[in-house]
matplotlib code that plots the C-alpha trace (Angstrom):
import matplotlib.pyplot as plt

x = [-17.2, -14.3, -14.3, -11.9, -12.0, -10.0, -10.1, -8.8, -8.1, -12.3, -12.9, -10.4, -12.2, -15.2, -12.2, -11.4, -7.8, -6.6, -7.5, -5.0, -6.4, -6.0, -2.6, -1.4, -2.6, -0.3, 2.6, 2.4, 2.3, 5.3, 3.9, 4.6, 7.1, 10.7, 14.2, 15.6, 19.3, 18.2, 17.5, 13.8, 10.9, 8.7, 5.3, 8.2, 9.2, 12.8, 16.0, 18.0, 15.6, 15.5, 12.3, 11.8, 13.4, 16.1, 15.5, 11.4, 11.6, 13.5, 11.4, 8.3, 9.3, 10.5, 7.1, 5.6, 7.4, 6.6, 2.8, 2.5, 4.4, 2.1, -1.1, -0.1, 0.6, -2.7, -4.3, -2.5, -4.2, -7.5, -8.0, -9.1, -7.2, -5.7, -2.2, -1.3, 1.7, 1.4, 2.0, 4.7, 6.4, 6.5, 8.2, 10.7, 11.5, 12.0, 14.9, 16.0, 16.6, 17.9, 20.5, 22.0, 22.2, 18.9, 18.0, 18.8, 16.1, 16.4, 13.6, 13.9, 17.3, 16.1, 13.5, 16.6, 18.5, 15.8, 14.9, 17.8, 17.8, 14.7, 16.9, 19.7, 16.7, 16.0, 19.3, 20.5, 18.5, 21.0, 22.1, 23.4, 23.2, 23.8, 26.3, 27.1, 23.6, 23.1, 20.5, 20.7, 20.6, 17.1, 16.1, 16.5, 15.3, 12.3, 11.8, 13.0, 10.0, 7.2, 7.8, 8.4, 5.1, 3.0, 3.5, 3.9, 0.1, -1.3, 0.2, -2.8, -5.5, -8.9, -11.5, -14.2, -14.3, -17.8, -18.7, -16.7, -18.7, -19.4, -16.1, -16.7, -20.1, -18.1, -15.4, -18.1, -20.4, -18.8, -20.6, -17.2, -14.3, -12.1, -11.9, -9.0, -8.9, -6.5, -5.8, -3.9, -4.0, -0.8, -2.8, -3.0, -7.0, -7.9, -5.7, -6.3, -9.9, -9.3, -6.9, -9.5, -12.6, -10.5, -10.8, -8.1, -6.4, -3.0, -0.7, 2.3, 4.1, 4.4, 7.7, 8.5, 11.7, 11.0, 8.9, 8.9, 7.0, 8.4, 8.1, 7.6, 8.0, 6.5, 3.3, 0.8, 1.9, 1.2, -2.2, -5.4, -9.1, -9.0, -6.0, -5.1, -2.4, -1.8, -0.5, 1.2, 2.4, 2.4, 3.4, 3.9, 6.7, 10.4, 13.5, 16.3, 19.8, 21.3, 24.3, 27.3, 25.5, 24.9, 21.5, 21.5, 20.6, 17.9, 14.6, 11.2, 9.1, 7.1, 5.7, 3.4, 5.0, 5.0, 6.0, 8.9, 9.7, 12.7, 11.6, 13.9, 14.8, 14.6, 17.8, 16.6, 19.1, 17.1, 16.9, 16.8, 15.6, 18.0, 16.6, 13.9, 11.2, 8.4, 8.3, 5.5, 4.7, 4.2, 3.9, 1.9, 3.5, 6.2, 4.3, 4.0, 8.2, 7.7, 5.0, 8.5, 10.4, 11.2, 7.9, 5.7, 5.9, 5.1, 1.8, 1.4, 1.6, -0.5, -3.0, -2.8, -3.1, -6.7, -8.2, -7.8, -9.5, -12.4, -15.7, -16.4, -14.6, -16.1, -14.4, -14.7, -12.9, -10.7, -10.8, -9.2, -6.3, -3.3, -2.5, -1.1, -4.2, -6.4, -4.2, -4.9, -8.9, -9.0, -7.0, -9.6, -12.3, -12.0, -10.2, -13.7, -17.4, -18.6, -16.5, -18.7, -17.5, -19.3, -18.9, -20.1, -19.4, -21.6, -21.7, -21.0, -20.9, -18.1, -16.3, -16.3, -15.3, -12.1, -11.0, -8.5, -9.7, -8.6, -11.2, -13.7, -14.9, -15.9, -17.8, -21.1, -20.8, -19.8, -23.1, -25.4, -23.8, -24.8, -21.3, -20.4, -23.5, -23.4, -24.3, -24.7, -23.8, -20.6, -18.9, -19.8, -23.5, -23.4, -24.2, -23.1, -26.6, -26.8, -23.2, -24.4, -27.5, -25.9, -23.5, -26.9, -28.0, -24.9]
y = [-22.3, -20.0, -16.3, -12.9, -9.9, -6.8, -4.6, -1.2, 1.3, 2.1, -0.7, -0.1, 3.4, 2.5, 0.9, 4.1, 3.5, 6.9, 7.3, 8.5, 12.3, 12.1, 10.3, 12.9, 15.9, 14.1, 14.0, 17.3, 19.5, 17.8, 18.4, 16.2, 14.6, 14.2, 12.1, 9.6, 8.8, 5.2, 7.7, 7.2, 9.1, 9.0, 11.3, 12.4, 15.9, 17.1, 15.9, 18.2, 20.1, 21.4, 23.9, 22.2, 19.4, 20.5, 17.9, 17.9, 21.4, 21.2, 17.8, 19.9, 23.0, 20.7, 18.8, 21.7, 23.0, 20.0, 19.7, 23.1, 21.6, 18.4, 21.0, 23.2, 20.0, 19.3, 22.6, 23.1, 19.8, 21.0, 18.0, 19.0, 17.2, 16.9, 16.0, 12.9, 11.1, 9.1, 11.9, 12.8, 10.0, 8.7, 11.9, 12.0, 8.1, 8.7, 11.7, 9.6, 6.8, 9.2, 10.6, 7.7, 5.8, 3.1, 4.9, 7.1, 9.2, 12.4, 14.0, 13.7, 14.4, 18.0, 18.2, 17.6, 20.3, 22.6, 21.3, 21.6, 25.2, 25.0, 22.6, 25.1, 27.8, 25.0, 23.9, 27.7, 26.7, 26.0, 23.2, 22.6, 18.8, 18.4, 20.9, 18.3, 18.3, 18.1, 18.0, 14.0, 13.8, 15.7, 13.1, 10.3, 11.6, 12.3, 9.2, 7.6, 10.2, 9.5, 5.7, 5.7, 7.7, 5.9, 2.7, 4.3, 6.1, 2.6, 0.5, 1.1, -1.1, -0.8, 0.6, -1.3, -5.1, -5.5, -4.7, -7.5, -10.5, -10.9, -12.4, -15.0, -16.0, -16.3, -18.0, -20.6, -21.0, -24.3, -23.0, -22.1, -24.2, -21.3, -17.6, -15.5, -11.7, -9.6, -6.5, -3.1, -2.3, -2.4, -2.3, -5.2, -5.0, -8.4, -10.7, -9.4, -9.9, -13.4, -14.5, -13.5, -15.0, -18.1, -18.1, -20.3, -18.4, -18.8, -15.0, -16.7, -16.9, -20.3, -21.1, -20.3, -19.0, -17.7, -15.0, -14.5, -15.7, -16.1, -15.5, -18.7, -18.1, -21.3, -19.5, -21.3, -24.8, -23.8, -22.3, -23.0, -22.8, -18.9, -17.1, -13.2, -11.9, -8.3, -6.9, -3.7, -5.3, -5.0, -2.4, -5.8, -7.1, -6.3, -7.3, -9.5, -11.3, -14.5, -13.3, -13.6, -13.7, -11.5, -10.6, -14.4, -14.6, -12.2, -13.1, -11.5, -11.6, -10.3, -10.8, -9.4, -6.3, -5.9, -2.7, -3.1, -6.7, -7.4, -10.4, -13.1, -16.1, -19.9, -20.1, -16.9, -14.2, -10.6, -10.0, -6.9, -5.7, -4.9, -0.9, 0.8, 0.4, -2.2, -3.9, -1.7, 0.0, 3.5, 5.8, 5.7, 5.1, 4.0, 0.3, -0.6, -1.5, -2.9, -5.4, -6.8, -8.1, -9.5, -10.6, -8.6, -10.3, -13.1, -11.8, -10.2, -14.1, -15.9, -12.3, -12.7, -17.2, -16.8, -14.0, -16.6, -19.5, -17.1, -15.7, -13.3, -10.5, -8.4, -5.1, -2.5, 0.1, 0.6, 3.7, 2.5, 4.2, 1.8, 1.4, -2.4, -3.8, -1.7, -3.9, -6.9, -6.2, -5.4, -8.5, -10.4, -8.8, -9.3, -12.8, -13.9, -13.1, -14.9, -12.6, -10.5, -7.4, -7.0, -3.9, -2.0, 1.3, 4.2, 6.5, 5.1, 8.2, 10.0, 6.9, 6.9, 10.4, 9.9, 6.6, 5.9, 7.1, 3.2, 2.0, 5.1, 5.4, 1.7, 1.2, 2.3, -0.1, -2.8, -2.1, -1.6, -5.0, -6.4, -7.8, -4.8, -5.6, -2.8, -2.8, 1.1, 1.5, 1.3, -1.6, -1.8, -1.7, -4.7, -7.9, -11.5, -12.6, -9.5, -10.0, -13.7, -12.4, -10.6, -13.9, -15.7, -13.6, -13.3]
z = [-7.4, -6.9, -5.6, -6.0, -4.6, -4.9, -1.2, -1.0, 1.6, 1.8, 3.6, 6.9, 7.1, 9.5, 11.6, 12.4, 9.9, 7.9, 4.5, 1.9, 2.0, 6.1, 5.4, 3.7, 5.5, 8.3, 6.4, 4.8, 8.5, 10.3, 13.4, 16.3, 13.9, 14.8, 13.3, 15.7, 16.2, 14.6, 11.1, 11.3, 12.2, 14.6, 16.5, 19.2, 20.2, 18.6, 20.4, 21.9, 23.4, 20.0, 19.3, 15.4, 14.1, 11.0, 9.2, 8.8, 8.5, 4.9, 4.1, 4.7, 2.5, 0.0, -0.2, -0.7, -3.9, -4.9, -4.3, -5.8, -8.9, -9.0, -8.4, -11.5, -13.8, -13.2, -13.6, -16.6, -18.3, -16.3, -14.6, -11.0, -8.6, -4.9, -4.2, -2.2, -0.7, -3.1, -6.0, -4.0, -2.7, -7.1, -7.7, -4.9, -5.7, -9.4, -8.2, -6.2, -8.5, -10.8, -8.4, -7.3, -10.7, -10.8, -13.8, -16.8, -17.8, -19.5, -18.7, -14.7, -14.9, -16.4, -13.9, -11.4, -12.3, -11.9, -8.8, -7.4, -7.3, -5.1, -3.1, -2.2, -0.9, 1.4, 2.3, 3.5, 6.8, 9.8, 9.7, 13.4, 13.8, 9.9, 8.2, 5.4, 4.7, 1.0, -1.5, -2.6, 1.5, 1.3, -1.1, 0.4, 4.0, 2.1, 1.2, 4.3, 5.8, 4.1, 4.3, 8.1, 8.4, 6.8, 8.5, 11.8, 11.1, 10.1, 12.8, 15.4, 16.9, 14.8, 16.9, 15.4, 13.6, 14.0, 10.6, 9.0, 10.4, 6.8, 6.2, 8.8, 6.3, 3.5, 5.4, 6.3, 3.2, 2.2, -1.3, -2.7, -2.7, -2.8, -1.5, -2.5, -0.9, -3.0, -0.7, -1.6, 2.1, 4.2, 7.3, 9.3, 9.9, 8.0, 9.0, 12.9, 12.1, 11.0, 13.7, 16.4, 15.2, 14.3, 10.5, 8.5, 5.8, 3.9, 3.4, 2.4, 5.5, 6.5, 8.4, 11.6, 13.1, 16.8, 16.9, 13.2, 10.4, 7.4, 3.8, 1.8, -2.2, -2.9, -2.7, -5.3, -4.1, -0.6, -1.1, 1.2, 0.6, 1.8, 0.5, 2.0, -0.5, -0.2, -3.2, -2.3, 1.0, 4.7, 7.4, 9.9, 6.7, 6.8, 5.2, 7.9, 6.8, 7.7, 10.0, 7.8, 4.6, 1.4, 0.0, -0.6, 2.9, 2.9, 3.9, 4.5, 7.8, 9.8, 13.7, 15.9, 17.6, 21.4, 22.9, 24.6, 23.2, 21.1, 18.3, 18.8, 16.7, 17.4, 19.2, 21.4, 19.3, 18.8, 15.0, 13.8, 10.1, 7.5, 7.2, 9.4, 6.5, 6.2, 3.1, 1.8, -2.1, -2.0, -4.9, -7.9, -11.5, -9.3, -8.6, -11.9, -11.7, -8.4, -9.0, -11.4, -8.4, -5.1, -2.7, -5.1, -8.1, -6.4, -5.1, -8.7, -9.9, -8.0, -8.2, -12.2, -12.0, -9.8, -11.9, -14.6, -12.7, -11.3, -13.6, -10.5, -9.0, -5.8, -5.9, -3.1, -1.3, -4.6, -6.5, -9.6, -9.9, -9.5, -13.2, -12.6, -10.9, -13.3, -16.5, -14.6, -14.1, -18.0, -19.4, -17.0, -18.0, -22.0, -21.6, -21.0, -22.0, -18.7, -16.8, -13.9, -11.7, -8.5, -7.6, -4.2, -3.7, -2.4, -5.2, -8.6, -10.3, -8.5, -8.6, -11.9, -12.1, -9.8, -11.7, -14.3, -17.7, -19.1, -16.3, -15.9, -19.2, -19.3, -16.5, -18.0, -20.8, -18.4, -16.3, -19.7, -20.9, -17.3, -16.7, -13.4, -11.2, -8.8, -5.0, -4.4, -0.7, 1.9, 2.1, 6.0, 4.9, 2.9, 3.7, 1.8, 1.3, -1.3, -3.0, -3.2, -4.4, -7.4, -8.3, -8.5, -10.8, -12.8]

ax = plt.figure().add_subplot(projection="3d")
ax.plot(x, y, z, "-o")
ax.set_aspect("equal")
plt.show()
């Protein structure tokens, strides 16, 4: 027998890990936050001996003319809702493709024009380390912002891995040929957990150059028994280039980060990343493009290929709002009669209420057709003798 799950950012919580809505709160104040001479930012006081820093001052009023334009959209459909990053980051990426040429779209190109005048209130700050300063700038330092964060907020030792032991009884019930974890976390709490309690898993990266791992796109041939593909990527992943090459030499890796340690490659050269971004999807309409190219569609592949093989899928820590995985859990679920959702989550009925319509609105059929069997507590509660309980009984 074969297993899937689907994990989301619900599970890292006991961890101690940030969850979107403390994510954001973060991002939104600024404070603590400063730009580096390297372009990215970091929990730092200003340079200078500045009091603020310029440049989070403007990306700060700027997100918030545009959570207040997100939070009236929503009122005006009265849908009751609270802004994210991720609300944000889709909006800011879709000017930002706009501006610079990735797309032609009429409707965010009058959006931009109206923007823009909010843009020019914000840019009449002083601008003492940046006079050119202009609005596609504030853009893409937006962007540039909310990515850095992120990453920077999620790169932190979990506090607590004791509630996972149930991945070490799944690891080991020689029950099921083959266990594939499909994660939308970019933390790095699962594969830590793994690595430290010994557990053999396959993510993909299977070479080894140095102190880096590297990305192998041969991803379904090179599969093992337990399989840790995360969907929306990693804050540990970023983008490097052959010296003397063109994007024909770029490759994706990742290694475990040292403070004070430059990564060096195999002949002992320090390699440094393309960009000061991990390879990471933020954003929420914005992921449904993504999952089209580069290491993503990969994962999308071999995500899509599984679902087919399984007739189980364990869900949990995933609100159901990432319309790409919430296509993929549908064509699954119909393809199939025998299909079942195991689904544990605390409080089924605010789940519901939070999801997708496209996925909301089904669930109570799915549970009256006995197809979403439903373990009604926190994922750190749960134990596999119950989720192997409910495939019994599926």
């Amino acid at each position: 027998m074969k297993l899937s799950f689907i994990l989301g950012s619900g599970i890292s919580i006991k961890a101690g890990l940030k969850n979107v809505s403390e994510i954001s709160k973060i991002i939104f104040s600024g404070e603590g936050i400063a730009r580096h001479t390297d372009s990215e930012y970091y929990f730092m006081p200003p340079l200078y001996g500045l009091k603020e820093d310029e440049n989070v001052k403007r990306i700060i009023n700027f997100l918030e003319i545009l959570k207040k334009e997100n939070y009236d959209y929503f009122k005006s459909i009265d849908y009751e809702y609270e802004t994210n990053y991720e609300d944000l980051y889709f909006i800011v990426s879709q000017l930002d493709d706009e501006i610079f040429g990735n797309q032609k779209n009429i409707f965010v190109q009058n959006y931009l024009k109206d923007i823009n005048t909010h843009g020019e209130l914000i840019l009449e700050s002083s601008n003492t380390l940046f006079p050119d300063f202009k609005f596609q700038d504030l853009v893409s330092e937006t962007k540039t912002y909310i990515e850095n964060l992120v990453a920077k907020i999620l790169y932190r030792s979990s506090e607590d891995t004791s509630y996972l032991t149930f991945f070490k009884e799944i690891h080991d019930d020689t029950e099921f040929e083959e266990i594939n974890f499909f994660t939308l976390n970019h933390d790095v709490l699962l594969e830590t957990y793994f690595k430290k309690n010994g557990l053999e898993f396959y993510d993909g990266f299977s070479k080894r150059n140095g102190d880096f791992e590297i990305y192998d796109s041969n991803l379904l041939n090179n599969q093992k028994r337990v399989n840790l593909i995360k969907l929306h990527g990693s804050i540990d992943w970023k983008r490097y280039r052959e010296e003397g090459k063109d994007w024909s030499g770029d490759y994706i890796a990742k290694y475990d980060i040292k403070v004070g340690y430059d990564p060096k490659d195999n002949k002992g050269s320090i390699q440094h990343p393309i960009d000061n971004r991990s390879e990471i999807l933020i954003g929420t309409e914005n992921k449904l493009k993504a999952y089209n190219y580069g290491i993503a569609s990969d994962m999308m592949c071999f995500f899509k290929q599984k679902l087919n093989e399984d007739n189980f899928l364990i869900i949990s820590g995933y609100g159901f709002k990432d319309k790409g995985i919430n296509l993929r859990i549908l064509d699954w679920y119909y393809e199939c009669e025998y299909n079942t959702i195991i689904l544990i989550h605390h409080n089924f009925e605010k789940l519901k209420q939070d999801a997708s319509f496209a996925v909301g609105s089904k669930m109570d059929k799915w549970y009256s057709e006995k197809r979403l069997l439903l373990i009604e507590k926190k994922f750190e509660d749960v134990t596999w003798e119950e989720i192997k309980s409910k495939i019994n009984l599926g």
